[in-house]
N, C-alpha and C positions, 0 to 999 in steps of 0.2 A: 695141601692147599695149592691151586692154583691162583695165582695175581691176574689172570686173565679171563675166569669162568666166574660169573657173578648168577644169583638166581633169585629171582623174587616170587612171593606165593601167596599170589590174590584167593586165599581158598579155595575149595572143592578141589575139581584137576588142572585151575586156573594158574600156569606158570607163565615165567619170562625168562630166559635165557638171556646173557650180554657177553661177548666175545672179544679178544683180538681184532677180529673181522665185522662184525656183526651181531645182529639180535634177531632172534626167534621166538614166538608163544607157542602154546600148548593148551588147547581147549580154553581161551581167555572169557569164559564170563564172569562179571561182575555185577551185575542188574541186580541179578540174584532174587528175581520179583515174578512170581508165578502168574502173575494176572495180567501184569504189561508186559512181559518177558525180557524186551528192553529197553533200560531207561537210559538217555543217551549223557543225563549228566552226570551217574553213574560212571560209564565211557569215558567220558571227557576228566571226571576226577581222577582215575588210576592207570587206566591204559593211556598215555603223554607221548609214547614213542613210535617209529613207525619201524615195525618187526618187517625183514625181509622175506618174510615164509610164516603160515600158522601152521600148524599141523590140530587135525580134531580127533580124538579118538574113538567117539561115534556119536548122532546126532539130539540124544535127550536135552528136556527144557534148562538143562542147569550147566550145560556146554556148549548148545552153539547160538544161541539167539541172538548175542551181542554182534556176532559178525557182519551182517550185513552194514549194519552204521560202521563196525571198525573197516569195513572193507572200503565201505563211501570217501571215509576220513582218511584213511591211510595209503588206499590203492595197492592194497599187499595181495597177496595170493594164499589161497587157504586149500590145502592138501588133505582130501577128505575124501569119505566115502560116495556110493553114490545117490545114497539117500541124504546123506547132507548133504551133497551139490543139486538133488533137485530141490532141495528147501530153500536152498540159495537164491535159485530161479524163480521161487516164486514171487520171491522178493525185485527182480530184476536184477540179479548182481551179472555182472559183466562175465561172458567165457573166459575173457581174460584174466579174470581173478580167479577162476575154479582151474584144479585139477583133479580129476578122480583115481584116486589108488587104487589099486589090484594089490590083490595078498603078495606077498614074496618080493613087491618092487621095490627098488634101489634107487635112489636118488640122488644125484651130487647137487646141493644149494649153495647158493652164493654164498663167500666166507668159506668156502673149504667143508663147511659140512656135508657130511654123508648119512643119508636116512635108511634104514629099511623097516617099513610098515610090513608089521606079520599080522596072521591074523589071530582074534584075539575071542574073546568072550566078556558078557555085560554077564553080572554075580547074579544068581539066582538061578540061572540058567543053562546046560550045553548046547543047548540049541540054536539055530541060527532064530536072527530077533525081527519084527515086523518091520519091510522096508518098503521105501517107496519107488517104481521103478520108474515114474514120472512125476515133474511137481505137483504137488496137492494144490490146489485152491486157497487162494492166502486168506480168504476169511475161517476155512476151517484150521489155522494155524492160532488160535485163541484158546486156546485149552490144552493143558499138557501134554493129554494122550497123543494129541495130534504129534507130537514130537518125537515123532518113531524112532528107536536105537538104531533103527538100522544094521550096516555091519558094523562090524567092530573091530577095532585096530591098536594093537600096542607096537612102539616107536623101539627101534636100535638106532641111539643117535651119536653119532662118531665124528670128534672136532678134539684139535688140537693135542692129539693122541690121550686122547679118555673116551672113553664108551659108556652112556645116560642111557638110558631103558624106562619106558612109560609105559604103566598100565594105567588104562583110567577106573577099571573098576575092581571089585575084589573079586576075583575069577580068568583064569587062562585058557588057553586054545593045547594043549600039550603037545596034539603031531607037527605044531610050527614053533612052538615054543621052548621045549625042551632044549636044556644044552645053552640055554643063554648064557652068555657071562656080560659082565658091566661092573664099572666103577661104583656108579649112583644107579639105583633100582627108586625112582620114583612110583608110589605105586598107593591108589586108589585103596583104602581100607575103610570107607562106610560100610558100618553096618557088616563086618565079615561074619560069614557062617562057619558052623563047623569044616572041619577038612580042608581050608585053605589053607591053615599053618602048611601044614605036611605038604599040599599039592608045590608050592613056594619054597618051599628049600629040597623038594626032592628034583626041582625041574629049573628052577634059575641061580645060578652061581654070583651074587655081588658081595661087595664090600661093604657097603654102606645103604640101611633102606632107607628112604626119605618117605613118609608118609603124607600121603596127599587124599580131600575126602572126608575128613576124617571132622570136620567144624561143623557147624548148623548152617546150614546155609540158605534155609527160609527166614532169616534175617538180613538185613542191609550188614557189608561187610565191615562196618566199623563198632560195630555191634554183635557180633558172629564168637563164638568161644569154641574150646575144642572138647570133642566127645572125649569119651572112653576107651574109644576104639585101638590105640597103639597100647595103652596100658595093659588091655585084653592080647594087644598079641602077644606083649610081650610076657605076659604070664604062660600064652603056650609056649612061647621060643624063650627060652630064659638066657640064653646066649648071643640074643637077636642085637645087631650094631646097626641102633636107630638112630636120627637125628632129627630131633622139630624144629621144623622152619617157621622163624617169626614171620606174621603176618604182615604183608604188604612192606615190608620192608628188605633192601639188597641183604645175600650175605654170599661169601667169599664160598668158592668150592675147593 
C-alpha cells in the first residue's frame, strides 16, 4: 500500500487518480445516458475535483462525452487521440485544452508524472477502428455510431516510483505492447472473448489486475452492478491476482 496513491472508480474505464502532488482521470464519464450522452448533473454529482491532466483511451459514447462540460467546468486539458480532439472541436473546446497523442509519446505532467500512450486495440478487433480526420458536424454527434473509436490508446503511467497501465478495452496492440511491466494493470474486461486470457499474461507482466468495464453501464451509476465478467477470467487464470474496486468510492493503493 501506498499512503499517497488513492483511486476511485466511477465505472466502465472511468478512474481518478489522487497523489502526493496532484490528481489525474482516465476516460471520466459518468452520464452513462446513450440518448443525451451528457448529463451535466451527473458531472456535477461525482466528478467535484479539478484533475490536472485527463488522458482518454479512445473516443466511444461511454468515454468521452462528458468532457466538453468537464473541460468548460474545470479548464483541464485532455490528452487524446485525434479523433477525440476533433469531437472536442465540434463542441468548441478551446486548443488549449486539447493535446493530440502520437503512438510511443512520452510525457512528463505536472506532479512528476510520466505518461507513455502506446498504441492499443478496441476488443473485437485488430484493426485500426473508424476515425475522424476533421470535426464531424455536432448535430450528427446524436447517436452512438457517430462516436467513432477512433485510435486507440493504452497508458504507462509512472508516479511516485510505481508503474499503472490502462487498457480501456479487452484487446491489445502486441508489437507496442509486449514486455510491459506495472504494478496495477487496470484493464477493461467487458464482455472479453476467447484468447484474451492467454494474449494478457503471455505479453504484460503485473502484479495486481484491477478490472475495469466490467458493470452495466446503460444504467445511471448509482444503480449499475457488476457483470460476470472477472469471475470468467478468473476461471481461465485460476492464479489470476485480482482486485475489485468499490464503486465511486476512494481506496488506498
Amino acid at each position: 500500500m501506498n499512503d499517497q496513491l488513492t483511486v476511485k472508480w466511477y465505472g466502465t474505464n472511468a478512474l481518478e487518480f489522487k497523489h502526493a502532488h496532484g490528481s489525474f482521470m482516465i476516460d471520466p464519464y459518468v452520464s452513462r445516458d446513450n440518448k443525451r450522452f451528457c448529463v451535466p448533473s451527473e458531472v456535477d454529482k461525482y466528478l467535484t475535483s479539478k484533475p490536472d491532466f485527463v488522458l482518454m483511451t479512445h473516443a466511444h459514447w461511454d468515454h468521452l462525452p462528458d468532457m466538453p462540460y468537464l473541460i468548460k467546468k474545470t479548464d483541464t486539458v485532455l490528452y487524446a487521440s485525434r479523433t477525440a480532439c476533433n469531437i472536442m472541436r465540434s463542441f468548441d473546446v478551446p486548443e488549449k485544452n486539447l493535446h493530440e497523442l502520437t503512438y510511443g509519446e512520452v510525457i512528463e505532467m505536472p506532479g512528476g508524472v510520466f505518461v507513455t500512450a502506446l498504441e492499443s486495440r478496441h476488443m473485437g478487433s485488430d484493426d485500426l477502428q473508424p476515425c475522424y480526420d476533421a470535426p464531424p458536424p455536432l448535430e450528427t454527434l446524436n447517436r452512438c455510431s457517430a462516436w467513432r473509436c477512433g485510435e486507440v490508446f493504452s497508458f504507462v503511467i509512472e508516479l511516485e516510483g510505481k508503474t499503472l497501465m490502462n487498457i480501456g478495452s479487452a484487446n491489445i496492440h502486441v508489437p507496442s505492447m509486449s514486455g510491459s511491466d506495472c504494478d496495477w494493470l487496470f484493464c477493461g474486461i467487458s464482455r472479453w472473448k476467447p484468447g484474451f486470457p492467454d494474449l494478457l499474461m503471455r505479453n504484460i507482466h503485473f502484479k495486481c489486475l484491477i478490472p475495469t468495464h466490467h458493470d452495466e453501464f446503460t444504467v445511471p451509476l448509482d444503480q449499475t452492478y457488476i457483470r460476470d465478467d472477472l469471475d470468467r477470467l478468473k476461471q481461465a487464470i485460476p492464479n489470476l491476482n485480482a482486485h475489485q474496486l468499490p464503486i465511486a468510492q476512494w481506496e488506498m493503493l
